[in-house]
C-alpha positions as CSV (number, residue, x, y, z in Angstrom):
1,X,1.8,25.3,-1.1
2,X,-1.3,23.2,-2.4
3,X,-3.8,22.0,0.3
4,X,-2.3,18.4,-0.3
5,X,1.4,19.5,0.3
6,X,0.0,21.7,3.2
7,X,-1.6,18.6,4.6
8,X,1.2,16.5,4.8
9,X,3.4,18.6,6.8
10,X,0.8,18.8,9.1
11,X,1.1,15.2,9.4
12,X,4.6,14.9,10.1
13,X,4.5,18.2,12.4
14,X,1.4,16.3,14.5
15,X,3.7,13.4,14.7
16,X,0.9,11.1,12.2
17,X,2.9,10.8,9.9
18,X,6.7,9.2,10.6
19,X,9.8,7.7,8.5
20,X,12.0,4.4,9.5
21,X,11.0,1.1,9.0
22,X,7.9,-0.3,10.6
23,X,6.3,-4.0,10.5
24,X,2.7,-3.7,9.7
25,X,0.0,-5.9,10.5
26,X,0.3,-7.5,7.0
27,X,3.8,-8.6,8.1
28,X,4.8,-6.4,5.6
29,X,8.0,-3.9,6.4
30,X,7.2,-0.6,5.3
31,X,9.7,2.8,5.3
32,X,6.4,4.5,6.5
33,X,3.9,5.1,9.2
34,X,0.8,6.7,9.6
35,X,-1.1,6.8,13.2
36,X,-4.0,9.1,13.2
37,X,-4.3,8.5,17.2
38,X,-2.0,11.3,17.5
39,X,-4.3,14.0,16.5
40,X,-5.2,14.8,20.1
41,X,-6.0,18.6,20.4
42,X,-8.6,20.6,19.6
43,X,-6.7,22.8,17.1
44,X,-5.3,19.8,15.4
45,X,-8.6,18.1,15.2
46,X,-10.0,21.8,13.6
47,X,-7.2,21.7,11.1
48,X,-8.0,18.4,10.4
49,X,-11.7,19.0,9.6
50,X,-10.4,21.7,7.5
51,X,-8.5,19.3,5.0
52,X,-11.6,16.8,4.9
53,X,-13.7,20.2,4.0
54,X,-11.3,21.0,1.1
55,X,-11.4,17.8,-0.5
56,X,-15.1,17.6,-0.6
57,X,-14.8,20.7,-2.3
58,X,-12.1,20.1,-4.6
59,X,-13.8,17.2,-6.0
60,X,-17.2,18.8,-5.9
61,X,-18.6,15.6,-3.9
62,X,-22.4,16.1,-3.5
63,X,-23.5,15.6,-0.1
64,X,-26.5,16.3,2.5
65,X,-25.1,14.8,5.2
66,X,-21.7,13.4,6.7
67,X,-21.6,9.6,8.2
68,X,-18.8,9.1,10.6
69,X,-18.6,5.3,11.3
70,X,-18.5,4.5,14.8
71,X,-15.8,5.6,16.7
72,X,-12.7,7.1,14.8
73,X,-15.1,8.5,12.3
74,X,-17.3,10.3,14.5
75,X,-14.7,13.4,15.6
76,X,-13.9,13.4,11.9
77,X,-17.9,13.7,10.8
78,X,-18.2,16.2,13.1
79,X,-14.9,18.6,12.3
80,X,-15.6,18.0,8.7
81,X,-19.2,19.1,9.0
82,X,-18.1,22.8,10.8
83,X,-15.3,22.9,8.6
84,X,-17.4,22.4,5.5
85,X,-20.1,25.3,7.0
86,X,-17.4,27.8,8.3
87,X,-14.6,27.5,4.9
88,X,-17.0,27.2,2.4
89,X,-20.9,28.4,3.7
90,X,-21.8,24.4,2.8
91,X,-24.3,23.8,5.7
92,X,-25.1,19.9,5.8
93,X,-25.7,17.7,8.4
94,X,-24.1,15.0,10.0
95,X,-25.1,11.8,11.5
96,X,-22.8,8.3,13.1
97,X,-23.8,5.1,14.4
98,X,-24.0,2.9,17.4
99,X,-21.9,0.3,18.0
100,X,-25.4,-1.1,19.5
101,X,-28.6,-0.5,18.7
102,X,-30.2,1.4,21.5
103,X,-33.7,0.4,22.7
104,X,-34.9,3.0,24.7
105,X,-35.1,6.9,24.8
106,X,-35.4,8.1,21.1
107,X,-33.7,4.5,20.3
108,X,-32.4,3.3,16.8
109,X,-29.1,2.8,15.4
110,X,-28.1,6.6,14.3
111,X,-27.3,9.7,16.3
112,X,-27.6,13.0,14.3
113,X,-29.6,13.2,11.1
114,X,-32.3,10.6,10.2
115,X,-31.5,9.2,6.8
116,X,-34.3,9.5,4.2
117,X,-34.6,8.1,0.8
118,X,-32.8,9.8,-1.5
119,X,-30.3,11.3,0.8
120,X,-26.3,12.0,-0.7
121,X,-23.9,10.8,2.2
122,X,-20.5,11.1,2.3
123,X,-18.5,8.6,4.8
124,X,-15.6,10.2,6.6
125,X,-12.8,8.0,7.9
126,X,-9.1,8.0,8.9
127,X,-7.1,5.4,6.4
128,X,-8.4,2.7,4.4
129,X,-6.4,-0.2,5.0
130,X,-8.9,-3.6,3.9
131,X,-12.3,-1.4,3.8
132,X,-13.7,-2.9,6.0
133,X,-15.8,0.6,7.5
134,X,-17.7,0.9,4.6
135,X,-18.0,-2.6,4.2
136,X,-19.7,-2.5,8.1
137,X,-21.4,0.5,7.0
138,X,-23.6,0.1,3.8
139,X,-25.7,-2.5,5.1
140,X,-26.4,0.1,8.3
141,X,-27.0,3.1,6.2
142,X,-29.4,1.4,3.6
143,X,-31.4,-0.5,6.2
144,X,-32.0,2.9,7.4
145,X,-33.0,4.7,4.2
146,X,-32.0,4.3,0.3
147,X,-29.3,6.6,0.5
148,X,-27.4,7.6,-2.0
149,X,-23.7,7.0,-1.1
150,X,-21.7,10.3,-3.3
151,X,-18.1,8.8,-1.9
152,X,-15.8,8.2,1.6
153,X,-13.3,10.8,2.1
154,X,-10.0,9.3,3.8
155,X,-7.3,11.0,4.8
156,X,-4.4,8.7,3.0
157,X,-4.4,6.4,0.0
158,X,-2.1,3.9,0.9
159,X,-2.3,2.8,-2.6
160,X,-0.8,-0.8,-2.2
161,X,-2.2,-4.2,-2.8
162,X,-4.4,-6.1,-0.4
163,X,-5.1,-9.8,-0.4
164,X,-4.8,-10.0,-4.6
165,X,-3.7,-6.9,-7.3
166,X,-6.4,-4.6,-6.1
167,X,-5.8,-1.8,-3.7
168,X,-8.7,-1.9,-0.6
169,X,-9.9,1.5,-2.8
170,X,-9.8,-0.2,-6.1
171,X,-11.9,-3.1,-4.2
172,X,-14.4,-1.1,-2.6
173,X,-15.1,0.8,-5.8
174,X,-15.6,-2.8,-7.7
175,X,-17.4,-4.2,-4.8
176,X,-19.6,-1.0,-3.6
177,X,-19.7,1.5,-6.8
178,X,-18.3,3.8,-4.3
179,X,-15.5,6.4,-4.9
180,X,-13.1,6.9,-2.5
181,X,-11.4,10.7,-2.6
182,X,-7.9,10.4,-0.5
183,X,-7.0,13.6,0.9
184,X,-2.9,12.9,-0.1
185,X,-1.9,9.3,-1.7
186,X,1.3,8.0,-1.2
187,X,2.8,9.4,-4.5
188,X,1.5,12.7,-3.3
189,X,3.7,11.8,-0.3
190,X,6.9,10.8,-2.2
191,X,6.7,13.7,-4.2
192,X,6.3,16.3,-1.1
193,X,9.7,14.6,0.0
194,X,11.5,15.1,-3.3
195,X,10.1,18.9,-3.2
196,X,11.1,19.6,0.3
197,X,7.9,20.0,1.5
198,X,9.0,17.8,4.6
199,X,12.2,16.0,5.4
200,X,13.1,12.5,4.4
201,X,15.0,11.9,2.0
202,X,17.4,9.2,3.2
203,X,14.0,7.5,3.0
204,X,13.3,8.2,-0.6
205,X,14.8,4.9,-1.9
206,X,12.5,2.6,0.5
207,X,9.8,4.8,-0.1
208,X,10.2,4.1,-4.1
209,X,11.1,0.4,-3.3
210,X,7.9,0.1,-0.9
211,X,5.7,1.3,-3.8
212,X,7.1,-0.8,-6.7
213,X,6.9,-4.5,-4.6
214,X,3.9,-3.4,-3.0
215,X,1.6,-0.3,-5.1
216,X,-0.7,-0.1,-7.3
217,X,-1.6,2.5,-10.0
């Protein structure tokens, strides 16, 4: 079993990952749902920084130091960065932001590393679904320093059209020069169903419905 196919069974077996038919916020009905808010242990949350860790590797992403956008991304910075130093002897460092600046103590707008110029940072989130992390995030990191932004690891691509033909990765690469490196995408997904990685196949037909009215390539 690949890391990817590995990774989506953990999904469904931490209960992230689930099968029916959903309304999204988009209005859209999808056969499909994906709520990281049920990654609640500490083992799960391990695992999880595990995956992030592989894909970094896999892709041979160059990083210093991990960004975790305030708050989902923070836990995921964090397990990333131990996961990254324990699998693979890659020790960076990590740092995340305030949701307000604070103005006294050490003060400023980061907790963790202090950017410099220069710098490869990777941003670690959950799902992308309009971009709008990053979006909130380059303007923090480069008033900081002139980083260099390497990529955002997420865990899914939904790979399905926003407001026009673009996906919110497709945009964000257009918009930002950024590359975003998806754990699992959802053809990844489809095609762990069709090989039996996990159950679902009386879903198989929305699934491939889903991603012809709504995907992109």
């Amino acid at each position: 079993m690949t890391y990817k196919e590995s990774f989506i069974k953990f999904m469904v077996d931490c209960g992230v990952l689930t099968f029916g038919e959903f309304t999204l916020k988009s209005g859209r009905k999808a056969p499909y749902f994906i709520n990281c808010g049920n990654y609640k242990t500490g083992a799960q949350l391990a695992k999880l920084g595990e995956y992030y860790a592989e894909c970094i590797n896999a892709n041979n992403i160059p990083v210093d130091t991990l960004f975790g956008p305030a708050y989902k991304g923070i836990p995921l910075a964090v397990s990333a960065v131990v996961a990254l130093s324990n699998k693979f002897g890659i020790d960076v460092s990590y740092c995340f932001d305030r949701k307000e600046v604070k103005d006294h103590g050490e003060g400023g707008m980061f907790v963790g590393k202090n950017l410099t110029d220069g710098e490869r940072v990777i941003i670690i989130d959950d799902v992308m679904t309009s971009g709008k992390a990053l979006r909130e995030s380059m303007p923090k990191l480069m008033t900081a320093a002139d980083v260099n932004v390497t990529g955002m690891v997420i865990t899914v691509d939904r790979m399905e059209k926003g407001t026009g033909e673009l996906s919110a990765v497709q945009e964000v690469k257009r918009d930002f020069g950024v590359i975003v490196y998806p754990i699992v995408t959802m053809e990844d997904i489809i095609d762990a169903i069709k090989n039996d990685i996990v159950s679902g196949k009386e879903y198989l037909d929305k699934m491939l419905e889903y991603r012809e009215q709504y995907g992109v390539k």
